[in-house]
C-alpha positions in Angstrom: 74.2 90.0 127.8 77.0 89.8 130.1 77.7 85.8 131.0 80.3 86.6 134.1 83.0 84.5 132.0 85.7 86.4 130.1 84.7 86.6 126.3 87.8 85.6 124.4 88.4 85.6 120.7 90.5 83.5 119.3 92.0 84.4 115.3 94.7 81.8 114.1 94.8 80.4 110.7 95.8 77.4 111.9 92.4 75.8 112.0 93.2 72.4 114.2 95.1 75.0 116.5 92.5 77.5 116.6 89.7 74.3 117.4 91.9 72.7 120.0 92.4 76.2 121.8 88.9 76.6 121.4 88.2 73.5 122.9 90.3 73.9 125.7 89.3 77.7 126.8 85.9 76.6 126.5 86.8 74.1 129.2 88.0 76.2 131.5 86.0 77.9 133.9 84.8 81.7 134.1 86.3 82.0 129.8 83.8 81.7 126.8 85.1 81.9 123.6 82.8 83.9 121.1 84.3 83.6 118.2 87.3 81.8 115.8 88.9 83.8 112.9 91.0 82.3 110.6 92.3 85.5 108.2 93.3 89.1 109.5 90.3 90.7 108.2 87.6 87.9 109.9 89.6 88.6 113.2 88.9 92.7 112.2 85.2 92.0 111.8 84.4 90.1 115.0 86.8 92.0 117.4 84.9 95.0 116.5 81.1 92.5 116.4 82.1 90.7 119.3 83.2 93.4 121.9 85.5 90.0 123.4 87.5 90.9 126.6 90.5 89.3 124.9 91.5 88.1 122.0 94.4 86.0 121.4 95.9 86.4 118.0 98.6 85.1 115.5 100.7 87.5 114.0 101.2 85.4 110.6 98.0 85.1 109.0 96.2 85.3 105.5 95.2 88.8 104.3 96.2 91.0 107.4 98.9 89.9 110.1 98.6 90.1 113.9 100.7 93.8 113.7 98.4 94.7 110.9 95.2 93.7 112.9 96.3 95.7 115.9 97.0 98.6 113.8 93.5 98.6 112.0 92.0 98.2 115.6 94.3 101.0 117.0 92.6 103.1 114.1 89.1 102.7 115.0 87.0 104.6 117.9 85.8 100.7 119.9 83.0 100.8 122.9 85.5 98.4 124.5 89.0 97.9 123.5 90.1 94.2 123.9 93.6 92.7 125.6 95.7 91.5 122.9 97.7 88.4 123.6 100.0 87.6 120.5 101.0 84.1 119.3 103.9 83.3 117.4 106.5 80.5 115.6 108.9 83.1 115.4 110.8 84.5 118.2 111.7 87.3 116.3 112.2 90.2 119.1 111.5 93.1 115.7 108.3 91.8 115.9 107.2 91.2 119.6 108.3 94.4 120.1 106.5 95.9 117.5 103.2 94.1 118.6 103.9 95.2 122.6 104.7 98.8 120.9 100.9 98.8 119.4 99.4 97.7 122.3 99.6 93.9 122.3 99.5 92.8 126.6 101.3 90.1 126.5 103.5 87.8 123.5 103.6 83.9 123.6 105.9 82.0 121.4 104.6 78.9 120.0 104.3 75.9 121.4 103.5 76.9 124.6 101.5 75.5 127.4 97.9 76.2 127.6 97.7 76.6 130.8 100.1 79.5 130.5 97.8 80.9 128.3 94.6 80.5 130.6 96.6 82.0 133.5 97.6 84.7 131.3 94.1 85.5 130.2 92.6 85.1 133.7 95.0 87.2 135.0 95.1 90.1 132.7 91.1 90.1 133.4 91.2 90.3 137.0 93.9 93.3 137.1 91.2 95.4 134.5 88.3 94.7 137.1 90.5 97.1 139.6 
């Protein structure tokens, strides 16, 4: 069932990270976040159990990284096909590039500010209702 709020998923293995971001999107209004993953594969799983609008996800992490995530997902036939907003430590440009290469909407460098992040997610939404 469709709640009106954008369904974001949120895979960082950075668990305090991952629960304040939680926290904090789940604050905002018209975004819901569904689900957390901690590992590559998790984040797999539930984009593909969740159907989220966007998920927001770390390129390093356990078992698969970000790239590797958006490569899996680029590989499978989805009803809906999330936005990917990348998060990173490193400001390597290989990498962003790599992920905005593969499909990845939009790259933030960590730290950055949350509200950044809550623009970015509400605007990327509103530009795929037109």
């Amino acid at each position: 069932m469709y709640s009106g709020k954008i369904q974001v998923l949120i895979a960082d293995d950075n668990k305090d990270f991952n629960n304040i971001l939680c926290e904090y999107l789940n604050y905002q209004d018209g975004i819901e976040v569904v689900g957390t993953a901690f590992n590559g594969v998790d984040a797999v799983d539930m984009i593909i159990s969740k159907e989220a609008d966007v998920v927001v996800l770390d390129i390093v992490m356990p078992q698969l990284t970000g790239i590797e995530v958006l490569e899996k997902i680029n590989s499978i036939q989805l009803k809906k096909k999330p936005v990917f907003i990348m998060l990173s430590a490193l400001g390597n440009d290989k990498t962003t590039q790599r992920a905005l290469d593969i499909g990845a909407e939009y790259y933030l460098v960590k730290p950055f500010d949350m509200d950044i992040l809550v623009n970015k997610i509400l605007q990327i939404q509103s530009s795929n209702q037109h």
